[in-house]
GURORO-827259 format. One line per field, with one value per residue (C-alpha): residue number from 1; residue in one letter; x, y, z. Coordinates in steps of 0.02 Angstrom, whole numbers, plus 50000, padded with zeros to 5 digits. Layout:
// residues N
seq <- NUM  ... .
type <- A  ... .
px <- X  ... .
py <- Y  ... .
pz <- Z  ... .
***
This chain:
// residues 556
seq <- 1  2  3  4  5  6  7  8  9  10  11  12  13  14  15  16  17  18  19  20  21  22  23  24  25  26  27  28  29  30  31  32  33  34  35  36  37  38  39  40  41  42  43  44  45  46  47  48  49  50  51  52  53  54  55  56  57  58  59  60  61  62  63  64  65  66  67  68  69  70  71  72  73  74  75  76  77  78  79  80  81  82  83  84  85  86  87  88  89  90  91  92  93  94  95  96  97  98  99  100  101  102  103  104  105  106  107  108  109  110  111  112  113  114  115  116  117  118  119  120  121  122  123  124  125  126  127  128  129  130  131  132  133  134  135  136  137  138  139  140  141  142  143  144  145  146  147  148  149  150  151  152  153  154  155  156  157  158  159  160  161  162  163  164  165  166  167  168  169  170  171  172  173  174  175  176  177  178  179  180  181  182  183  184  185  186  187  188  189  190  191  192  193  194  195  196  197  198  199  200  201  202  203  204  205  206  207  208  209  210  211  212  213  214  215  216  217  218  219  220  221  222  223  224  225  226  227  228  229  230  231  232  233  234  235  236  237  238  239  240  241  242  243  244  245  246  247  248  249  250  251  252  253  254  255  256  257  258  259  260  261  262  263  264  265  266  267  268  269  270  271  272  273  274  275  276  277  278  279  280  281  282  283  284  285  286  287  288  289  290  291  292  293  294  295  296  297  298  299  300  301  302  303  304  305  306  307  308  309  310  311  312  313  314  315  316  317  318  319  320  321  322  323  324  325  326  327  328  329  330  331  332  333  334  335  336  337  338  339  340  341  342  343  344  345  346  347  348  349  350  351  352  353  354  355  356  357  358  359  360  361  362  363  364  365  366  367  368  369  370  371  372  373  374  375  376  377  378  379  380  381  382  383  384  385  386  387  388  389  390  391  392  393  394  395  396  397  398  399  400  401  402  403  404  405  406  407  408  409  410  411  412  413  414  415  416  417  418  419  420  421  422  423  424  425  426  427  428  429  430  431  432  433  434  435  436  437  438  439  440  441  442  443  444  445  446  447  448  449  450  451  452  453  454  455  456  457  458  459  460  461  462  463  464  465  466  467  468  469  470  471  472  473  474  475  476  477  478  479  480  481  482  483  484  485  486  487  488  489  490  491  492  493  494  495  496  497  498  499  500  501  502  503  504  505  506  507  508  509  510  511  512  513  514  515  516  517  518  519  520  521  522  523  524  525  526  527  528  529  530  531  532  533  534  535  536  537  538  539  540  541  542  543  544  545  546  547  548  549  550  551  552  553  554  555  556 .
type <- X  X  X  X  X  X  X  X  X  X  X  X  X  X  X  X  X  X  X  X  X  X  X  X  X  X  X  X  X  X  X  X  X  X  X  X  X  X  X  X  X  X  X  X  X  X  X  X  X  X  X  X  X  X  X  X  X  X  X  X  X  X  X  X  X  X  X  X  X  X  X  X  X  X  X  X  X  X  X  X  X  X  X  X  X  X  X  X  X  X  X  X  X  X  X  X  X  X  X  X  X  X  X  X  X  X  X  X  X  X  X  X  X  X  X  X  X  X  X  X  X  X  X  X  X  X  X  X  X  X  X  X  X  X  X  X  X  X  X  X  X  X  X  X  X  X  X  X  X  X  X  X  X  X  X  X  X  X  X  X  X  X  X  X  X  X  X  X  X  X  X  X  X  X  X  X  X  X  X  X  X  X  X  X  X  X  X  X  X  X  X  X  X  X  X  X  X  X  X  X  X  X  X  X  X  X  X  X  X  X  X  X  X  X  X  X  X  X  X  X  X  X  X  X  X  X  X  X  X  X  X  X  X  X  X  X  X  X  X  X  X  X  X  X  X  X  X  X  X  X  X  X  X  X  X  X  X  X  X  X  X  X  X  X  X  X  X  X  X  X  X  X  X  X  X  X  X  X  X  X  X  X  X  X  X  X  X  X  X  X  X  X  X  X  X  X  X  X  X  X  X  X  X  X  X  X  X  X  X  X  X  X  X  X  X  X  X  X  X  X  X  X  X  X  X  X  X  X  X  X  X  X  X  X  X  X  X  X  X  X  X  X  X  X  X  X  X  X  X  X  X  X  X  X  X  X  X  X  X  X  X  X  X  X  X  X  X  X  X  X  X  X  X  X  X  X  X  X  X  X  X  X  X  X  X  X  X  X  X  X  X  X  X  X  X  X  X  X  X  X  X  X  X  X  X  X  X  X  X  X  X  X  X  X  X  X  X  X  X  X  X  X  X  X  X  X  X  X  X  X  X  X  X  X  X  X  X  X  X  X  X  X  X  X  X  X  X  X  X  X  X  X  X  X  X  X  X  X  X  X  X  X  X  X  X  X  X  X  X  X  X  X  X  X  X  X  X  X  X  X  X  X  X  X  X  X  X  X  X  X  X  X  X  X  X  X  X  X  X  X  X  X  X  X  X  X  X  X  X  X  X  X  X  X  X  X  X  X  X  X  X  X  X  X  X  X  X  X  X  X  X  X  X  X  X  X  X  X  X  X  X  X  X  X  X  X  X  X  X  X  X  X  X  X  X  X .
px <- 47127  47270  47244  47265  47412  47489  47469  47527  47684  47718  47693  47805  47927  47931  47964  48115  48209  48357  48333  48179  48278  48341  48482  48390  48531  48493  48471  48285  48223  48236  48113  47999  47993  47985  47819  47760  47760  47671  47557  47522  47522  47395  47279  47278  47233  47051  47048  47041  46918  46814  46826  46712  46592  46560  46428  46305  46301  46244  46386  46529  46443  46383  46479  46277  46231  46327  46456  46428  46432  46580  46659  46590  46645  46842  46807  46754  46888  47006  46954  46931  47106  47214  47396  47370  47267  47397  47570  47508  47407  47559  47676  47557  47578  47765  47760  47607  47581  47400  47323  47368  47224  47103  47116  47113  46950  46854  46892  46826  46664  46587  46547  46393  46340  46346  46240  46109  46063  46092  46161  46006  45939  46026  46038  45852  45821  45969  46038  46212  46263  46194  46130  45999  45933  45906  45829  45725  45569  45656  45678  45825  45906  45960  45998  46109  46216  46225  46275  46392  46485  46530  46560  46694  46768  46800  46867  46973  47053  47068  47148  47263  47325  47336  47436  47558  47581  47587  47713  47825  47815  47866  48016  48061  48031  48088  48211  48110  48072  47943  47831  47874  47790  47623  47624  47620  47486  47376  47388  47367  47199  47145  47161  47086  46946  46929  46909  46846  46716  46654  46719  46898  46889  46807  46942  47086  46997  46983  47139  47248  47139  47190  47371  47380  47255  47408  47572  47491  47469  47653  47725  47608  47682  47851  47854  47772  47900  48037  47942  47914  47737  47713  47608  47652  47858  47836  47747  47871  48011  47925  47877  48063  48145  48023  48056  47884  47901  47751  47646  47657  47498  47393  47274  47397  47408  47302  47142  47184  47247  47088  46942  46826  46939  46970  46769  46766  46868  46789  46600  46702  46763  46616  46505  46605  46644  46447  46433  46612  46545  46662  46614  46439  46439  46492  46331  46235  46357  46258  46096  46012  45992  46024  46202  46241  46199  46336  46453  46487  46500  46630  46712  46683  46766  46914  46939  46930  47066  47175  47191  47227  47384  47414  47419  47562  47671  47673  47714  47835  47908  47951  48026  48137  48183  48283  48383  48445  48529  48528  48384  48408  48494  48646  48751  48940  48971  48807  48686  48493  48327  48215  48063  48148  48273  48187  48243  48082  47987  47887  47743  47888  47888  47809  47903  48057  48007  47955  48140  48204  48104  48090  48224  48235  48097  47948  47998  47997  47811  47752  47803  47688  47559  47556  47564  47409  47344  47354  47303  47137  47093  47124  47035  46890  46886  46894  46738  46643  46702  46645  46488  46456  46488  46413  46252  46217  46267  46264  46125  45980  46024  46096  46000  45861  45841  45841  46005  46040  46168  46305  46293  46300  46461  46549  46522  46596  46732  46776  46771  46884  47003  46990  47004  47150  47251  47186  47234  47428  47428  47376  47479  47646  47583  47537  47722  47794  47632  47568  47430  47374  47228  47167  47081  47021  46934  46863  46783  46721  46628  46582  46493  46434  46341  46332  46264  46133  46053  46052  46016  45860  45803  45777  45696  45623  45450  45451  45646  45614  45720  45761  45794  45912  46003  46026  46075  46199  46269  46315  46384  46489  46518  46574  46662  46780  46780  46838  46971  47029  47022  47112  47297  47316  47302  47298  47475  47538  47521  47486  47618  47502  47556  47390  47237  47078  46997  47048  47060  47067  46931  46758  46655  46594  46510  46471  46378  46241  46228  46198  46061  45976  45986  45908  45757  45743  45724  45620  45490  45462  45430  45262  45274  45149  45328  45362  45206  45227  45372  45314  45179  45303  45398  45270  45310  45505  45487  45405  45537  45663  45597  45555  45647  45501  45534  45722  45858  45883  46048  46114  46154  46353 .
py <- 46737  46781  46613  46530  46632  46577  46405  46409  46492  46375  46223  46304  46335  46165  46084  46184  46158  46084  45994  45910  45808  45639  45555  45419  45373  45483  45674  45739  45762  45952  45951  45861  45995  46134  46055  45999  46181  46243  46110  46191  46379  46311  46230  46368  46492  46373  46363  46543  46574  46408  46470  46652  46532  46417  46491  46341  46162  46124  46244  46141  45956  45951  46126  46176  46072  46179  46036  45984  45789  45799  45890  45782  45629  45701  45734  45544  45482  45595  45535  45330  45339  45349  45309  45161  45123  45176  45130  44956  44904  44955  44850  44710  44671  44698  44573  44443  44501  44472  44432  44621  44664  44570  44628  44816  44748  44710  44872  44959  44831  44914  45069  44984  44931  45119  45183  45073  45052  45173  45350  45401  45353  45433  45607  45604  45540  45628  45804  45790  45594  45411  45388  45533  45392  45249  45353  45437  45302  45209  45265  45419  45373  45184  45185  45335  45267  45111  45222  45328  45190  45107  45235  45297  45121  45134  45291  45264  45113  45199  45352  45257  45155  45327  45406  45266  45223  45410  45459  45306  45369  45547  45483  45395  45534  45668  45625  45709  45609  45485  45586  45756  45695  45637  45793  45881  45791  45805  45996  46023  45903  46003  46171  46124  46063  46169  46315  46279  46121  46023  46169  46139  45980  45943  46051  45986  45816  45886  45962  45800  45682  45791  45776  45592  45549  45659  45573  45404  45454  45521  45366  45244  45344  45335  45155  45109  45206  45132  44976  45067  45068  44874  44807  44634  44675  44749  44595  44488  44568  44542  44378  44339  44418  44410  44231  44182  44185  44128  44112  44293  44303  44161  44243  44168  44044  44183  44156  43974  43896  43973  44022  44044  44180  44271  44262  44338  44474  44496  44526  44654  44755  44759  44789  44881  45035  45050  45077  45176  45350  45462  45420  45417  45580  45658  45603  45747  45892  45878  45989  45833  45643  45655  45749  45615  45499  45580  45581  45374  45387  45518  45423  45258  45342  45407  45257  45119  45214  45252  45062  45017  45155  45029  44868  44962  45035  44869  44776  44936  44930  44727  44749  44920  44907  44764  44879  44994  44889  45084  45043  44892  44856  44750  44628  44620  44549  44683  44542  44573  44489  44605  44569  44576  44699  44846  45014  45047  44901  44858  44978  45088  45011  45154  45292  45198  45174  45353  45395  45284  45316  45521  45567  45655  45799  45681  45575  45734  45774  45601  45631  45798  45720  45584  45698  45784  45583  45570  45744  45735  45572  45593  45776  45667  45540  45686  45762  45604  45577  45776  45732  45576  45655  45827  45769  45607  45571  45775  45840  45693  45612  45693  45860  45773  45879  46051  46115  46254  46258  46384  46220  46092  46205  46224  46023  46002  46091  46022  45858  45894  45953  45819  45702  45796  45758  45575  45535  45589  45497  45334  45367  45386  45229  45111  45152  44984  44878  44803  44889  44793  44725  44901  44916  44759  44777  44954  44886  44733  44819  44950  44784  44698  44859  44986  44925  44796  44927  45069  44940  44851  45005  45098  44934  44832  44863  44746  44820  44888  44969  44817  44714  44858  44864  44695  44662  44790  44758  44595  44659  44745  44618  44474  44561  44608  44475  44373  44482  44496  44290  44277  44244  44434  44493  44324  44276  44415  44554  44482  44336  44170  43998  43955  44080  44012  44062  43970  44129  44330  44396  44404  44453  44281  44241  44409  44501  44368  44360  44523  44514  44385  44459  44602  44502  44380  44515  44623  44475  44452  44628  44676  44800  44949  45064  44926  44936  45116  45105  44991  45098  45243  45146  45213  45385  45341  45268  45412  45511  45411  45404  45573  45677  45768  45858  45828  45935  46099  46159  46310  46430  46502 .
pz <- 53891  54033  54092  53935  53883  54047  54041  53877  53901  54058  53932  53800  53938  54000  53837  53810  53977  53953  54117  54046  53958  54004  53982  53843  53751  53593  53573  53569  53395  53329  53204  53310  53459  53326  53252  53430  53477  53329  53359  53538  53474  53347  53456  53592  53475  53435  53640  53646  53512  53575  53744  53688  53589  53746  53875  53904  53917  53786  53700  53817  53798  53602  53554  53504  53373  53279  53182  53009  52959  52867  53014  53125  53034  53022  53213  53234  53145  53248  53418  53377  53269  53429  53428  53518  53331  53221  53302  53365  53224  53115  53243  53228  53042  53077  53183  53122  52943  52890  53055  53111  52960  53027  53191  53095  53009  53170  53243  53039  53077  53245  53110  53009  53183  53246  53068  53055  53238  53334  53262  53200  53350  53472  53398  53409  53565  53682  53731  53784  53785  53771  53955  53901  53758  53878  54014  53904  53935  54077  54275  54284  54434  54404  54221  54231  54372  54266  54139  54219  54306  54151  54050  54191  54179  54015  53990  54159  54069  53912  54005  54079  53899  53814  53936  53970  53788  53753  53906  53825  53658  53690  53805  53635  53498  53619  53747  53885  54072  54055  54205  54132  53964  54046  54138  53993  53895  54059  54063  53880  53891  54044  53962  53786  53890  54024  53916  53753  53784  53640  53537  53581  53559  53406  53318  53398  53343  53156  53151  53229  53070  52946  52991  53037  52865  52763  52859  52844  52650  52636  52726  52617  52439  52497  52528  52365  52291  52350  52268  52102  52161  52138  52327  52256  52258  52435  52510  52403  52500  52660  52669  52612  52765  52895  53010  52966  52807  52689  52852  52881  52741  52853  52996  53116  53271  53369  53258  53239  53392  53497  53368  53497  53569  53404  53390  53563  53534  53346  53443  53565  53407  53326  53464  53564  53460  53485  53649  53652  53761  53703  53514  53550  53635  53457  53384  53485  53414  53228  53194  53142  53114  52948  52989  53095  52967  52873  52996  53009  52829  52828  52985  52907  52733  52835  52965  52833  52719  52860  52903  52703  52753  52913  52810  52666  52827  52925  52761  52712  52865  52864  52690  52721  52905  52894  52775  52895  53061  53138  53183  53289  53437  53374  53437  53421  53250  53190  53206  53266  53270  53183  53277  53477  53423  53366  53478  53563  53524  53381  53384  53342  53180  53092  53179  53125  52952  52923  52974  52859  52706  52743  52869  53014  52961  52911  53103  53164  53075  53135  53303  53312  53228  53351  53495  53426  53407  53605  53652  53550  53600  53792  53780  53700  53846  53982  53922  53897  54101  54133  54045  54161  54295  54294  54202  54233  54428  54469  54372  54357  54501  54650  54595  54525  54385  54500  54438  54360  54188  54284  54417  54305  54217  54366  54408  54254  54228  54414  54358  54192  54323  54425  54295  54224  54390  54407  54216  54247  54412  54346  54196  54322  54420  54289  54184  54199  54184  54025  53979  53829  53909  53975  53795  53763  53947  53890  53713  53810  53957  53802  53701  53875  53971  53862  53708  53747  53862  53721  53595  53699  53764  53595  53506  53607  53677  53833  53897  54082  54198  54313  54170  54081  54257  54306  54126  54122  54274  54237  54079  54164  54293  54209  54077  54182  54318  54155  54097  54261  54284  54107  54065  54020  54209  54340  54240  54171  54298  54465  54418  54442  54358  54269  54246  54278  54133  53972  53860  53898  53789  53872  53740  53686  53855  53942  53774  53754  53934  53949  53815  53907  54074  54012  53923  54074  54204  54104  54040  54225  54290  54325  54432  54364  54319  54194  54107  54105  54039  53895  53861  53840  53680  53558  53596  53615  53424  53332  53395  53367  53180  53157  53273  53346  53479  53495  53541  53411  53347  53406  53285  53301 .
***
């Protein structure tokens, strides 16, 4: 409790140093900081009390069982509705209208794919995360280091979005240093963490969907109101002063001019959220598979209404914004281009358009709630990392199953450190690069190693290790050999003329191959582990099923 009280009083401290702030060009946000500490004071107090509830693994990994489905799916909802989600989503039908809901759509789509094959599933078959599932009738050693490396991939990529987009943010809503700012949201993920495990975590998570599921609400009402409630007068308005004009209802030139790429990044979305490890992990902190059952229909319930808010503020936002030139920078005779001129960019869209519909004290409540967005996700992403780590590459396969849970603890809470440190210093390194194409990389290595492996290993009788390996491994290979190849990184980033691969989204090429890998690799293993390992299915099915044997609850 000293420890926490002290960490929280350095964090409180550090926020309200005058010298923290930087000369940004407007004055930090009052009501802002005021709900930004209360946030903090809030979410320490759960650290502390998680913190006395958390004395095993399986207490710090899945926070015992213990979470309810509707809990779980407000949890859910709080850790895959990231600000990267809501601001950019929001920007995008600012800036492309319609095509912005599509691309909100294929994100909503992944959830059926999670319910029907593989969250039942997976609560029955694992302990603490997915790699238990696929090793459960397959060889420990090579699946979870297939596992483990790319589920650290993708949380290292989405680490490093989070924190850069979050780091930017704050500078914005703030006024504090751009490094100070990522500090902070390091520490604070470290400490909710460190302390309070699952616990921690799954509150924080609860707490931060509440809040973003009743500003989104807020925002939505007030910019129907300003239409007298009428959707049809607000996208009336906006298609008459946005530059695209009627086009701004079409999908856009990004679906039309390259279908096979919007189909590539579609499969990614859908597929993707499946094999996502910090939103699988949440599956194992329900009693049951029928609470986890409950909990992607309570995230589904949640996530799919949140992005109906996204589609009325992106549409609110065109229509009102254009109303207030404050907002823009402007040129000499109070001109501006309301799509290149917008202070902060465009995924500021929302933050702008909650100031102008609600003033300065509902800006200053979105700007804590979307702190709490980028604390809960990146405390989410750390503990999927710890959980790699400690249990997958420590535990099963450098200890071989010998350790002991104060071991496999201290790994852990090592690694959350460690992680802690690495997430700020690829936060401060990767400032000035676009990181767009970190997340599209993370949900296509999610849909081209993750999920055909948990997905073939669960339901299909002939899957073997070698073929779950190789397959995954090339997963993982190509998907981001081609991202890499693409326009997004050989043009953009490293600064080539042409990229050598026609369009930046993998998914289209390196899922299917991945599906096939595994079947041709495993059809032609006949090695006498491989028919052990299909003999093994028949047991891996009736628990799957029935949940026999599985992991229990623990009772709080």
């Amino acid at each position: 409790m000293r420890t926490i009280s002290k960490l929280m009083s350095a964090a409180l401290l550090a926020v309200a140093a005058p010298a923290a702030f930087a000369e940004t060009g407007h004055g930090a946000n009052t009501e802002a900081i005021i709900m930004f500490l209360l946030f903090i004071a809030g979410t320490m107090g759960i650290t502390w009390w998680a913190a006395r509830r958390t004395q095993t693994t399986s207490d710090f990994y899945t926070a015992g069982g213990g979470i309810s489905g509707f809990q779980n799916g407000l949890a859910i909802a709080g850790d895959y509705i990231s600000a990267a989600s809501f601001l950019g989503i929001a920007g995008m039908v600012y800036v492309s209208g319609y095509y912005g809901v599509i691309y909100a759509i294929g994100f909503l789509f992944g959830w059926p794919v999670v319910m029907f094959l593989v969250a039942e599933r997976l609560r029955n078959l694992g302990r603490y995360n997915f790699a238990d599932v696929t090793a459960f009738r397959l060889e420990q050693t090579p699946v979870r280091i297939l596992a483990a490396s790319a589920s650290l991939l993708i949380i290292a990529l989405y680490l490093i979005a989070q924190m850069v987009g979050a780091g930017k943010l704050i500078v914005l809503l703030f006024g504090i240093e751009y490094k100070f700012a990522v500090v902070i949201i390091g520490a604070l993920m470290m400490v909710y963490v460190f302390f309070g495990g699952m616990t921690a975590t799954t509150w924080v998570q609860i707490i931060k969907a509440v809040l973003m599921l009743s500003g989104g609400t807020l925002l939505s009402v007030l910019v129907l109101y300003a239409f007298n409630f009428s959707p049809d007068a607000m996208l009336a308005e906006a298609v008459t002063v946005h530059p695209y004009e009627a086009e701004l209802m079409s999908p856009g030139e990004a679906v039309t001019s390259n279908p096979l790429n919007a189909l590539s990044l579609g499969l990614a979305l859908a597929f993707g959220t499946a094999g996502l490890p910090h939103i699988l992990m949440r599956f194992f902190t329900v009693s049951s598979a029928q609470e986890a059952r409950k909990s992607v229909i309570w995230a589904s319930s949640f996530i799919g209404y949140f992005y109906i808010l996204t589609f009325i503020i992106g549409f609110g936002a065109i229509a009102l914004l254009v109303r207030n030139p404050e907002f823009f920078h402007t040129g000499p005779d109070g001109s501006f281009n309301m799509l290149s001129d917008l202070i902060g960019g465009t995924n500021m869209a929302a933050v702008h358009l909650s100031n102008a519909v609600g003033g300065s004290l509902l800006l200053g409540f979105l700007a804590a709630v979307t702190f709490a967005t980028i604390v809960a996700v990146v405390a989410g992403l750390a503990l999927a990392g710890a959980a790699s780590i400690s249990h997958d590459l420590y535990a099963n396969v450098i200890a071989r199953g010998r350790s002991t849970e104060k071991q496999e603890m201290r790994i852990s809470k090592i690694s959350i450190l460690v992680l802690g440190v690495l997430s700020i210093l690829l936060g401060i390194i990767f400032e000035d690069q676009n990181v767009a194409f970190m997340v599209g990389l993370a949900f296509a290595i999610a849909a081209s190693a993750n999920f055909p492996v948990l997905v073939l290993s669960i339901s299909w009788r002939g899957c073997t290790t070698r073929g779950a390996v190789m397959g995954g491994f090339i997963g993982l290979v190509v998907a981001t050999l081609w991202v890499v190849l693409s326009k997004t990184v050989w043009v953009d980033v490293f600064g080539n003329a042409e990229p050598i691969i026609p369009f930046p989204n993998p998914g289209i090429v390196s899922i299917p191959l991945a599906f096939i890998a595994i079947w041709f690799f495993s059809i032609t293993d006949r090695t006498a582990r491989a028919e052990r390992e299909r003999a093994a299915f028949e047991a891996l099915t009736v628990r799957s099923q029935t949940g026999i044997g599985r992991s229990g609850a623990v009772a709080h």
